[in-house]
C-alpha positions in Angstrom: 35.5 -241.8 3.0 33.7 -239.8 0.7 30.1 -237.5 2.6 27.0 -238.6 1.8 24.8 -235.7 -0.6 23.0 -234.8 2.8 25.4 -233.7 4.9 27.3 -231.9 1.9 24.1 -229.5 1.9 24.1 -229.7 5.4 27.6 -228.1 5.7 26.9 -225.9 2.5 23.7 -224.3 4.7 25.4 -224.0 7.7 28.2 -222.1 5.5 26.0 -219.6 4.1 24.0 -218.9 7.3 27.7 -218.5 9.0 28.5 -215.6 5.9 24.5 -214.3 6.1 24.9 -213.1 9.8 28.7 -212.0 9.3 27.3 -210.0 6.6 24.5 -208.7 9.1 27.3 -207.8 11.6 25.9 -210.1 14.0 27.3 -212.9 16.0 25.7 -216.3 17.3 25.3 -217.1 21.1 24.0 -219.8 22.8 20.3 -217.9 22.6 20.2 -217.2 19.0 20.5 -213.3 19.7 23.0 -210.6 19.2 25.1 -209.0 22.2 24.7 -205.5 22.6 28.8 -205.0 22.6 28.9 -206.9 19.0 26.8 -204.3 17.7 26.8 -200.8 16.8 26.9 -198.6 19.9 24.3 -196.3 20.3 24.7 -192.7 20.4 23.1 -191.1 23.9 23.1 -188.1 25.6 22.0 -188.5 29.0 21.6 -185.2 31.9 22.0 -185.8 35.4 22.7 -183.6 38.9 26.2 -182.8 39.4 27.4 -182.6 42.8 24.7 -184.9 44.9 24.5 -188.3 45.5 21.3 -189.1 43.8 22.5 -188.1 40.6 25.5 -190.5 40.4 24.2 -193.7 38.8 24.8 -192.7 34.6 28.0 -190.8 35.5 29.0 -194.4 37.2 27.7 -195.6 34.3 30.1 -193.7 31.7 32.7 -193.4 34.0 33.1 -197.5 34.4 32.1 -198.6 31.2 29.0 -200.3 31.7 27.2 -198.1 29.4 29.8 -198.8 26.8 29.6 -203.1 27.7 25.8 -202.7 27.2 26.4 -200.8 23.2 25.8 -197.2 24.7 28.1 -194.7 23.4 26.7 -192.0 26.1 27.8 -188.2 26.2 26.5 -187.3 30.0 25.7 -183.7 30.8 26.1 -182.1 34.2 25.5 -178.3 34.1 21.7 -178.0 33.9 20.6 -176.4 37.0 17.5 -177.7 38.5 14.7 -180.0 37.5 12.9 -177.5 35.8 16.0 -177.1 32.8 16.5 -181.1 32.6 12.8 -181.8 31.9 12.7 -178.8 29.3 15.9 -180.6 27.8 14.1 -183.9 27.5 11.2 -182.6 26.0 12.9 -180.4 23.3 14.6 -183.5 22.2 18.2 -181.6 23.5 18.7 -184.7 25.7 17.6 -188.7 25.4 17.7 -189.3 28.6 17.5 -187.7 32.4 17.1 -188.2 36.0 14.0 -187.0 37.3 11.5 -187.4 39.8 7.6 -189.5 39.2 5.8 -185.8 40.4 7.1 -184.4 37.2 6.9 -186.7 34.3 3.5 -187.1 35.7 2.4 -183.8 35.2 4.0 -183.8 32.0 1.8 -186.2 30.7 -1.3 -184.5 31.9 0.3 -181.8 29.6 0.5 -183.5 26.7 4.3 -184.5 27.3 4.5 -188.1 26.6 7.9 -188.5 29.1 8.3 -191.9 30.3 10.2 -193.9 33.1 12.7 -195.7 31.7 14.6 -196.9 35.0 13.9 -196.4 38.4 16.1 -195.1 41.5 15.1 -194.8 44.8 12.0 -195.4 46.8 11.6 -192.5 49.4 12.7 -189.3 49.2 16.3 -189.7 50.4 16.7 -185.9 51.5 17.5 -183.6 54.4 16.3 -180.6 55.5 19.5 -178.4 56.5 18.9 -175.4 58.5 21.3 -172.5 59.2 21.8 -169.4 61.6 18.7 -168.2 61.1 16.6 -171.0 61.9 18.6 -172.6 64.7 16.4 -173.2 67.1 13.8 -175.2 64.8 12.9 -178.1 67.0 14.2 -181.6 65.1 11.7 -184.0 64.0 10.8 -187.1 65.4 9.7 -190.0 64.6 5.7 -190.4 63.9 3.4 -189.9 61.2 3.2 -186.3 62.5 6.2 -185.9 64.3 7.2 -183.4 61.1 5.0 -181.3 61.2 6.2 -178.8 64.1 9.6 -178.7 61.7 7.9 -177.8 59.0 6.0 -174.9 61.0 9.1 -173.3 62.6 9.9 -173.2 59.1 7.8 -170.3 57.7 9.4 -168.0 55.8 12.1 -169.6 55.2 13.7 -169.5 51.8 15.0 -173.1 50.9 17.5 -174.5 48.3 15.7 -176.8 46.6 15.9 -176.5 43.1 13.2 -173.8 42.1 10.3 -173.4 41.7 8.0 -175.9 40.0 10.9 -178.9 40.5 9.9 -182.3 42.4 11.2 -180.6 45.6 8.9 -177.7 45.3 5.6 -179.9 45.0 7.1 -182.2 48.4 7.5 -178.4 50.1 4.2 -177.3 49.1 2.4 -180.5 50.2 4.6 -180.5 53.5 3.3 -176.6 54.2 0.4 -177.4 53.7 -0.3 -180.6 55.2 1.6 -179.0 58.6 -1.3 -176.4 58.1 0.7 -173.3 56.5 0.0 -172.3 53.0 2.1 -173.6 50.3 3.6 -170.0 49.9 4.8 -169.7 53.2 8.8 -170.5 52.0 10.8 -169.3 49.1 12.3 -172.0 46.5 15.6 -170.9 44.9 17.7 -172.6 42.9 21.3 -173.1 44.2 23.4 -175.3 42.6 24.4 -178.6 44.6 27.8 -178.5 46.6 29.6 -175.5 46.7 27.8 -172.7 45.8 24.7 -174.4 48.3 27.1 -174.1 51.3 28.0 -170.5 50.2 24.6 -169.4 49.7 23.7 -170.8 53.6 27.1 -169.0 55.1 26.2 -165.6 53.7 22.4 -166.5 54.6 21.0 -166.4 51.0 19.3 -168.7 52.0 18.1 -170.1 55.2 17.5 -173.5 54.5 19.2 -176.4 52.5 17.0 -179.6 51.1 20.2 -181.7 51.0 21.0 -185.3 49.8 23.0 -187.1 52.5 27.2 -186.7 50.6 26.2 -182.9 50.8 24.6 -183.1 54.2 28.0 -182.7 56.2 29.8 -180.1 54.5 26.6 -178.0 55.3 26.9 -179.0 59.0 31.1 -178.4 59.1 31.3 -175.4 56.6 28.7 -173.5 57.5 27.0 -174.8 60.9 24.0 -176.3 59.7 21.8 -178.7 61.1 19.5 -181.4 60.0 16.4 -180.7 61.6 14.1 -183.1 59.2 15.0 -186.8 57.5 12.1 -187.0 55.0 13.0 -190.6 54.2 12.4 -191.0 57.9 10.9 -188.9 59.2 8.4 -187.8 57.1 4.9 -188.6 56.2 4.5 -192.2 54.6 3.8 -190.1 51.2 7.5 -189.3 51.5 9.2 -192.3 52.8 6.8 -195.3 51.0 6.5 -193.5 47.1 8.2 -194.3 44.3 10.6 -190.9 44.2 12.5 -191.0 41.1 14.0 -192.4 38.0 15.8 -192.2 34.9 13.3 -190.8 31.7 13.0 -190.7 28.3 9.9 -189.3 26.1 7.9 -191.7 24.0 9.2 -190.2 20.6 12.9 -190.6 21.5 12.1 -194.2 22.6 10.2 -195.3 19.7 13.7 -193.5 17.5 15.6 -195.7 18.8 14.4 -199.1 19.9 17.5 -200.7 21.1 17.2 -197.7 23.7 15.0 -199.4 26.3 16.8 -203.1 26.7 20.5 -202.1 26.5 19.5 -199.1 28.9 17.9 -201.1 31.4 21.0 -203.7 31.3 23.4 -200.7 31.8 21.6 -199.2 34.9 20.9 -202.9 36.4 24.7 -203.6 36.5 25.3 -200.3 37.7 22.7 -200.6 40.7 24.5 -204.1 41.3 28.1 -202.1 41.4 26.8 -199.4 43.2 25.9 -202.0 46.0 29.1 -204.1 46.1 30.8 -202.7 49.1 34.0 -203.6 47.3 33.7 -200.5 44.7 33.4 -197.9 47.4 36.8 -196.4 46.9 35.9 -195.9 43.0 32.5 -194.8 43.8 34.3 -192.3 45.9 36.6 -191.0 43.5 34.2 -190.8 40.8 32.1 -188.6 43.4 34.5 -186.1 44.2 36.6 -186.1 40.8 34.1 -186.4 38.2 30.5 -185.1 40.2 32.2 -182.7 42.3 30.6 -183.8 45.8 32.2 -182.3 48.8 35.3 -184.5 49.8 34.5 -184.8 53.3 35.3 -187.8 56.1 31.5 -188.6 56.4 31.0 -189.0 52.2 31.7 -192.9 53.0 29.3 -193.1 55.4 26.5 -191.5 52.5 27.8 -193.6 50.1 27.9 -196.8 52.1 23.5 -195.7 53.1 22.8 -194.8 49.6 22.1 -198.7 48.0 19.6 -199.1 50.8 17.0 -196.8 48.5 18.1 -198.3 45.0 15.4 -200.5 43.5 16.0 -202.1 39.6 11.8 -202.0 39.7 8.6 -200.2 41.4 5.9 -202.1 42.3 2.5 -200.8 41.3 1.2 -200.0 44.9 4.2 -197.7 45.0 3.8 -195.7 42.0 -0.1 -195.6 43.3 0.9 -194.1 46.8 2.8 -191.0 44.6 0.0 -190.9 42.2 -2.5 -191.0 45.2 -0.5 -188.4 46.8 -0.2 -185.7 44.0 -3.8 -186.1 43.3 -4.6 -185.6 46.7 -2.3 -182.6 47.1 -3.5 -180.9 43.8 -0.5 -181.2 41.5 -2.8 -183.4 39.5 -5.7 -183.2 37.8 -8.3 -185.9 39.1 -9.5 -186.8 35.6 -7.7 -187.3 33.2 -6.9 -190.4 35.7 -3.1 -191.7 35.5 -2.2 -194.9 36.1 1.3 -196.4 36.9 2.0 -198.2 33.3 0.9 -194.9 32.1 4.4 -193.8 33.1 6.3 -196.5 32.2 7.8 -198.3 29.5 8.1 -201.9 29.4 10.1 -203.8 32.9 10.3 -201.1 35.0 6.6 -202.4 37.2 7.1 -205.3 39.2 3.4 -206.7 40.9 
């Protein structure tokens, strides 16, 4: 049976449309759109903490291949020390992408930096304050909205690992001093690399304190008889435990270069955030902890690792990134006027209502 003229032409279109999007190096779905893994990956480089727990998602990320499923072809860079040399990297254009807290990129834009969340991590400050020889009798904190603040007093003086000066941790210290009624120069920041070379610097008493994410918290305690005397996602004021702490960043120009970025980025770190809470990838969460990000390998790393999904969010809500706005503001580490708002910060799906 011979076809009618109309379905001839209806095959013929269907043919070229077939050879237009081979031609375009796409491929058809069921939603008319393109997978990210049919296309050509995109060339990243991302920065992010060696040696602490926080800054495990994007080496996850690399190391499983869920940047590389989402069409990211991601170099990830480990040996910036500090917060201070990951934000300079992102705004020089060295890097696309890094971890880093809401204080900062807030202030950068206030400066002129147009930095911009592009994923969230945690809600809270997931953080401990270590203490060593020195400071051994500082009394522990308990539980209260000002059952910190004797810690925090017993603590002047001190000189604290936590990055540097000028980092995320140094504007929590400084608002901690002085809201425990000390002046925000009564410690010392230094910056001490995570892991090793913190528990070295607290056994020869470089330093007298540690601010310590929870895989490095018990290799301070065994190596070097520390003791956690503060839980600020706890413990702390609500300005610590309710804010929206950190994320992963990229600056306006480097988003607006390359505008798959945003979508296929967002994909990668959702699926990661969903790995990171299946309890059934411990053991390779594990050994990409110790092996790749050099944590500590210590009996109670499970233990952090199992905690750590509890403070993972895939969104903030706007009262959130409010409370840290409201809080810097209040502290001083921003300027009332001009005001920020929380989609100032943020590109597009990281707010929730």
């Amino acid at each position: 049976m011979s076809r009618s003229p109309l379905r001839r032409l209806g095959i013929a279109v269907t043919a070229v449309a077939a050879l237009t999007l081979a031609a375009c190096g796409g491929s058809a779905d069921s939603g008319g759109t393109t997978a990210a893994s049919d296309q050509a990956p995109l060339a990243i480089s991302v920065a992010t903490s060696a040696g602490s727990v926080p800054g495990l998602p994007m080496i996850i990320a690399k190391e499983t291949g869920i940047f590389a499923k989402h069409g990211l072809d991601a170099t990830v860079i480990t040996n910036l020390r500090g917060g201070a040399a990951l934000l300079s990297a992102l705004t020089s254009g060295s890097v696309d992408v890094v971890a880093h807290g809401v204080a900062n990129i807030a202030q950068a834009d206030q400066q002129g930096a147009k930095v911009r969340m592009l994923f969230p991590s945690s809600i809270g400050i997931p953080y401990d304050l270590v203490v060593g020889p020195k400071f051994a009798t500082t009394p522990v904190a308990t539980n209260g909205p000002n059952g910190w603040q004797d810690t925090i007093r017993a603590l002047k003086g001190a000189t604290i690992a936590a990055s540097g000066p000028g980092t995320t941790f140094d504007l929590v210290l400084k608002s901690l001093y002085q809201d425990a009624g000390l002046a925000p120069t009564d410690f010392s920041n230094v910056n001490i690399a995570h892991g090793g070379p913190e528990l070295a610097a607290l056994q020869q008493g470089q330093v007298d304190v540690v601010l310590a994410d929870p895989g490095s918290v018990p290799n301070l305690i065994n190596g070097a008889g520390g003791r956690v005397v503060l839980d600020l996602s706890k413990q702390g004021p609500d300005y610590a435990s309710q804010q929206a702490y950190s994320g992963l960043n990229a600056t306006e120009a480097t988003l607006a270069a390359k505008p798959q970025l945003t979508e296929r980025f967002q994909a990668a770190m959702k699926e990661t955030q969903d790995y990171i809470k299946n309890p059934a990838n411990l053991k390779e969460i594990r050994r990409i902890a110790v092996d790749v990000s050099k944590i500590p390998d210590t009996p109670e790393l499970d233990a952090a690792l199992t905690a750590w999904p509890a403070v993972l969010t895939p969104t903030f809500t706007q009262a959130q990134m409010q409370t840290t706005l409201d809080f810097l503001v209040r502290s001083g580490q921003l300027k009332p006027d001009p005001a920020i708002t929380p989609k100032d910060l943020v590109a597009p799906g990281v707010l929730s209502s």
